[in-house]
N, C-alpha and C positions, 0 to 999 in steps of 0.2 A: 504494500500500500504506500501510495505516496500522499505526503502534507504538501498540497498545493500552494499553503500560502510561502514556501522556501524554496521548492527545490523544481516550482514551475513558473515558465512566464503564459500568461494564461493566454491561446489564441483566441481571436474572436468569433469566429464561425468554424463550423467542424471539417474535417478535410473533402478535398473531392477525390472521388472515385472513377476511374476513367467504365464505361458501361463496357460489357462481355458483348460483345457480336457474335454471329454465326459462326468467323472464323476460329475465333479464339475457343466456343465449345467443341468445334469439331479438332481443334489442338489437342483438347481435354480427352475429348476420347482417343484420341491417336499417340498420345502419351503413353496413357494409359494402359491400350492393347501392347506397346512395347516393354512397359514394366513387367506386367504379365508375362511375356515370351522371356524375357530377361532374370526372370525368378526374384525382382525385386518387390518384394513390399511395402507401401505406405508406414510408417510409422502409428502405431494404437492412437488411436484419437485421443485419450485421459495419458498417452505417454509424457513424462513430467520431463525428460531427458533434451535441454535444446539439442546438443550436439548431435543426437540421433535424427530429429529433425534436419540438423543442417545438414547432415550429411545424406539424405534422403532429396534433399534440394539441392545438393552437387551433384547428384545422381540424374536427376530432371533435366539438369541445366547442359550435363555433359550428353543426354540423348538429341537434345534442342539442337546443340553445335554437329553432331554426328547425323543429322538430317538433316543439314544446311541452313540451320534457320538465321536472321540475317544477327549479325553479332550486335548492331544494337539495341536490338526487342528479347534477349535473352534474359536477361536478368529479370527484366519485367514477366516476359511467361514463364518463366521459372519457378517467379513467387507464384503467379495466378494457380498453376499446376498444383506446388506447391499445398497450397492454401485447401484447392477443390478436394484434394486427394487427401489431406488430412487433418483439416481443421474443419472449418463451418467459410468454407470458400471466399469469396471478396470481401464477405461480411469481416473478418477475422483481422482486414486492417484496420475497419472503423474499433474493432475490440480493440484494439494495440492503444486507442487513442482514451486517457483518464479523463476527460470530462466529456464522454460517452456514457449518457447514463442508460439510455436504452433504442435498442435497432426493433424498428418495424418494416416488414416489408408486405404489400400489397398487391399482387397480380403483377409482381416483377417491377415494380414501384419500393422504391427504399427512401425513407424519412430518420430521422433519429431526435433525439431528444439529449439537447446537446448544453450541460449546464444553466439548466432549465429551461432553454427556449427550445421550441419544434422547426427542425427544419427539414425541407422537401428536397432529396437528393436527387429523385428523377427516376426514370427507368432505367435501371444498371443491367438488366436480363431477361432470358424470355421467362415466362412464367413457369416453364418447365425444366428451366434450370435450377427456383430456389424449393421446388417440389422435391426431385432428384437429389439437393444437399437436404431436404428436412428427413426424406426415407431413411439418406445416408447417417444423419446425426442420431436417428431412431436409433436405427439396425448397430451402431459404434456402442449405445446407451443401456443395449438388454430389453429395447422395449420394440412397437410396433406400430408401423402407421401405413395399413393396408386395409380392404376390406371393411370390417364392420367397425371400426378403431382407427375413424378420420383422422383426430389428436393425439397429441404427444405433449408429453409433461417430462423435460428431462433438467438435469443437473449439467453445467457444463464443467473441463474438469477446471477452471479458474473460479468457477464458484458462482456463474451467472445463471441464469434461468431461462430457458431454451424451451418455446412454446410453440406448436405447429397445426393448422388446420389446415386441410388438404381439398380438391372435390372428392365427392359431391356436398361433403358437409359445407365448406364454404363455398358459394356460389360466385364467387369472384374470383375466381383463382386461389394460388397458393396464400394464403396467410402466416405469418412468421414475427414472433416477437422474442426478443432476447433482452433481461433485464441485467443490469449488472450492480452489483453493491460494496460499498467499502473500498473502492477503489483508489479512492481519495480521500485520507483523514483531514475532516476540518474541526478547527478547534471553534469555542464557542466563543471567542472575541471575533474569529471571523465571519459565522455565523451571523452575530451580532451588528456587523457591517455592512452584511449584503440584507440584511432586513427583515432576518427569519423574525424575529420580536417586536418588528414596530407593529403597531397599532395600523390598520388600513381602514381610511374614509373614503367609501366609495363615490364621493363626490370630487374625488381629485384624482382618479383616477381614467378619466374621460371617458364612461360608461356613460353616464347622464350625460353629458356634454352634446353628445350626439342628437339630443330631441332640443335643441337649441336650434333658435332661426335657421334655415341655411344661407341665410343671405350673409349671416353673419361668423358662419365660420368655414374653414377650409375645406373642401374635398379630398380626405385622406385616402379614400380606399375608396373600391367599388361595392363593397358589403353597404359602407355608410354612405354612400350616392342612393342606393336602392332604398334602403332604409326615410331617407330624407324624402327622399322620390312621393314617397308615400302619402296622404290625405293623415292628420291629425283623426282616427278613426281605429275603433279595436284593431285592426290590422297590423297599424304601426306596433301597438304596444305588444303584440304576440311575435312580430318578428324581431322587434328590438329582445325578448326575452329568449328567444332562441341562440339571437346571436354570439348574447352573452353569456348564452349557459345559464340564465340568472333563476331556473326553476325548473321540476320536472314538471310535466306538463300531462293532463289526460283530455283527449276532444271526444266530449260524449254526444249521442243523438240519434235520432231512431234510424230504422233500415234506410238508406237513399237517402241521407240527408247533408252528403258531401263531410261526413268526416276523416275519411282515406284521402281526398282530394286538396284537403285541407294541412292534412299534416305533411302528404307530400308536398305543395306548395311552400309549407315553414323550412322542409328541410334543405331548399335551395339559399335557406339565410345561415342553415349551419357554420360555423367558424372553418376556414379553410386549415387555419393552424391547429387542427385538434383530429386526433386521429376519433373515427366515428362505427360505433358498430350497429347492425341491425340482429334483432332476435324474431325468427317466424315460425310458423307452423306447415306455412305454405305461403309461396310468392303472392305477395299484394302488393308492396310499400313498392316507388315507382321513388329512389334518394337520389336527389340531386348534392353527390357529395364528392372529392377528387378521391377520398379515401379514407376506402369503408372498409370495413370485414364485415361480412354480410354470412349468417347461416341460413337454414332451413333443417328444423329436426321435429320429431312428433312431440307431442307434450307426454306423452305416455307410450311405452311400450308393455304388448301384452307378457305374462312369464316364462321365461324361458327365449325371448326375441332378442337376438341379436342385434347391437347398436347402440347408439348413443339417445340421449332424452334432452328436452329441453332446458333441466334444468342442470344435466352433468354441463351443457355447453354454457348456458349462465355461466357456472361458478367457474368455466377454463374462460373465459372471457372475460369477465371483471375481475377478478382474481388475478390473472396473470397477463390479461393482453391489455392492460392498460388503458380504453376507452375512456374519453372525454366525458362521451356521452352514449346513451343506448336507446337505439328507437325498437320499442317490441309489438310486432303483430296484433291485429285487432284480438284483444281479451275479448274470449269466449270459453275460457273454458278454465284447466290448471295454469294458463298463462297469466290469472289475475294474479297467483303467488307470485310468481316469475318477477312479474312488474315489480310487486311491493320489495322484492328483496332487494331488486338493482334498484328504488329511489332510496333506500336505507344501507345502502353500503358509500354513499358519498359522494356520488357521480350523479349524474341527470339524466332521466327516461322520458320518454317519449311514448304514448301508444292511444290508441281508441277505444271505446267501449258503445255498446246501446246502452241509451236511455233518456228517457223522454224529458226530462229535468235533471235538475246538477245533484239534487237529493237524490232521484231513484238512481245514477248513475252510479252515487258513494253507496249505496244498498247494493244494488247489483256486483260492484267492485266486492263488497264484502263476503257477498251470499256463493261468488265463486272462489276468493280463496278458502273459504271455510271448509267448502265442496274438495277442496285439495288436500287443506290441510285441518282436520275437524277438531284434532285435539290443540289449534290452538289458543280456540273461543273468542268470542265478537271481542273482547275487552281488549285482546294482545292483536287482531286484524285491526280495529278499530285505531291504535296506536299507531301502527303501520304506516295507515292512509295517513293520520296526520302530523305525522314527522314526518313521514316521506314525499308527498305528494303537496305539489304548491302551487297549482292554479287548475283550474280546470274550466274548459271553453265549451260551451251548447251550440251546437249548429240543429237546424231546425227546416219541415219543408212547409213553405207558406205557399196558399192557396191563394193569387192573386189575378184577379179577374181570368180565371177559367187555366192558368199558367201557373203549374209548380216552380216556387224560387228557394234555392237553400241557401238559407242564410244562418248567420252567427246571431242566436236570441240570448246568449249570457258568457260572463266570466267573471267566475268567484275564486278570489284565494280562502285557503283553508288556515286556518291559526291556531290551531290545535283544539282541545274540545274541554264544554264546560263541565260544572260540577255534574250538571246533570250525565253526562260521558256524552253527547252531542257535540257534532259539530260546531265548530263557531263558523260560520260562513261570512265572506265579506264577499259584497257583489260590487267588481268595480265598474262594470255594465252591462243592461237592462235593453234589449230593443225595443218594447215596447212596456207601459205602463208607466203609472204615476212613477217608479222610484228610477228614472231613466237617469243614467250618470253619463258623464263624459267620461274618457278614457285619455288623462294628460301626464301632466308630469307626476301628480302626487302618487297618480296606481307606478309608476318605476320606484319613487323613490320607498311608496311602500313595500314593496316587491323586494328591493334592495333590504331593509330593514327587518322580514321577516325569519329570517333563519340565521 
């Protein structure tokens, strides 16, 4: 472990990676077939010995020259070889780098999380390259990622955490997240400097700032053009909460009443810098996001069925691939648990429900986790919803002159519940009726203030 604040000068952005092309896998494998005839093999993946390493990379490096390869790309596919054949392939130079805290990769999209900020590395390979290294880091590990055992949960041997979804479980290609810990011992004076203990005022931190005139302030991004773009009207203030992550969110309302339309439509305000997962039972959600890990698994399997459940893929998903945020399948069924446990582990959910009002929605929400989970009774679901759960939106179909219109008839934040064990409901707007609210600055800053 290294003390960054001595014995490093810290870079500002994390390295680049030049991307794998067609030539350089078909290197991979033509390597490869020559190790083999040559009776050489790769070094164990957990081998702790560098020099056996290196000298497995002299080995590489002296077949590259013996097939004429040009002398000065040898060194470079040397390592790449290298690397494919016994580490965790290109990924393993971002490992090399200590203020790497954690590698994602997406359908051959690689990002990392790089001394706390996210950054988007690009497509470094096809997607069947970081498949082929997840098989390989499996099959190195004792374990297995074939068949009915999409995932993998491995140890890597410097001590990171090596996480893999594969198709058909992930419907987006390969998925890969590698955490890594302790890499860098900080002390608590430095700590202390980067601002792990101050105090945060969400109004200096230009979240709010954003619902301020646009005439009067800059055009930072294209998120807050859109944003701005927008009419002073519920809309604003549900894409403004998405953007920020500032709440999980449920869109309840009856059959055909656009609330899949609705939530799809929010996900295009998603945060570009935040890696994004979906949880389903079957394809609905239609996310506008650069990078998702998307599944698809049953909520239940019968005894003795081979495969994974939706809730083993929850717990590989929050748990270890690190989501921002998680949008889940329309609740109908054991997915109502599913939701309540990813808005209570600390991140922000996303999903839909029937129901005719915001009341029978929080009933219905309840009546199906109980249905999941019965010994944990209304008092500990009921808890759930209101810790977990921070705004919820009514879309509704109106009958207007002989033409169905869905529209948005409410959105209440929840605030936890009174003595009587009820909700407290706060309606920050009303489409129609006496208690009709506008939706301005104080629903943000109360939003901000709730949790």
């Amino acid at each position: 472990m290294v003390n960054s604040g001595t014995s490093l000068i810290h870079p500002t952005v994390p390295p680049t990676l030049q991307p794998l092309n067609q030539s350089d896998l078909l290197l991979i494998e033509r390597v490869r077939e020559e190790l083999v005839q040559r009776g050489i093999n790769p070094p164990s993946w957990r081998e702790a010995d560098s020099e056996k390493r290196r000298r497995f990379y002299d080995e590489v490096r002296s077949i590259l020259i013996d097939q004429g390869e040009n002398r000065s790309s040898v060194n470079r596919n040397a390592q790449i070889i290298t690397d494919a054949l016994s580490g965790v392939g290109l990924l393993d130079q971002l490992l090399r780098d200590p203020y790497v805290e954690e590698i994602f990769v997406r359908n051959g999209v690689v990002a990392v999380e790089y001394d706390g900020s996210f950054y988007h590395l690009g497509k470094l390979a096809d997607d069947s390259y970081f498949e082929n290294l997840a098989v390989h880091v499996a099959d190195q590990g004792g374990a297995t990622l074939r068949g009915d055992r999409p995932a993998v949960l491995i140890d890597l041997p410097g001590g990171e955490r090596f996480t893999a979804i594969v198709p058909r479980l992930s419907t987006e290609g390969t998925a890969i997240n590698i955490r890594t810990f302790g890499r860098r011992v900080r002390t608590l004076e430095e700590m202390e400097q980067t601002g792990t203990f101050a105090k945060c005022d969400p109004t200096s931190i230009g979240l709010l700032q954003t619902f301020t005139n646009p005439a009067e302030k800059d055009t930072r991004s294209e998120l807050t053009c859109r944003i701005q773009s927008l009419k002073d009207t519920p809309d604003r203030f549900l894409a403004w909460m998405v953007a920020n992550l500032a709440g999980s969110l449920m869109i309840a309302g009856e059959m055909g009443s656009g609330k899949t339309t609705l939530l799809n439509a929010l996900s295009g305000f998603l945060p570009v810098s935040a890696p994004i997962a979906a949880l389903e039972t079957f394809r609905e959600l239609e996310i506008q996001h650069p990078f998702l890990l998307r599944t698809v698994a049953p909520a239940e399997l019968s005894p003795g069925t081979p495969g994974v459940t939706l809730d083993w893929v929850l717990n590989v998903i929050y748990t270890r691939m690190n989501p921002a945020a998680i949008l889940v399948g329309e609740v109908v069924g054991n997915e109502a648990l599913q939701f309540l446990k990813a808005t209570c582990l600390g991140r922000k959910a996303l999903t839909t429900i029937h129901g005719g009002t915001i009341e029978e929605s929080l009933m219905r929400l309840e009546q199906l986790a109980l249905a999941a989970a019965p010994e944990l009774g209304l008092a500990a679901v009921r808890s759930m919803v209101a810790m977990g759960l921070d705004v919820i939106a009514l879309m509704g179909r109106v009958n207007r002159s002989g033409r169905v219109q869905r529209t948005l008839q409410a959105i209440a934040t929840i605030k936890g519940i009174n003595a009587k064990g009820d909700y407290c409901l706060n309606y920050l707007y009303r489409a129609e009726g006496d208690e009709s609210l506008p939706v301005f600055e104080q629903a943000y800053h109360q939003l901000e203030g709730m949790k």
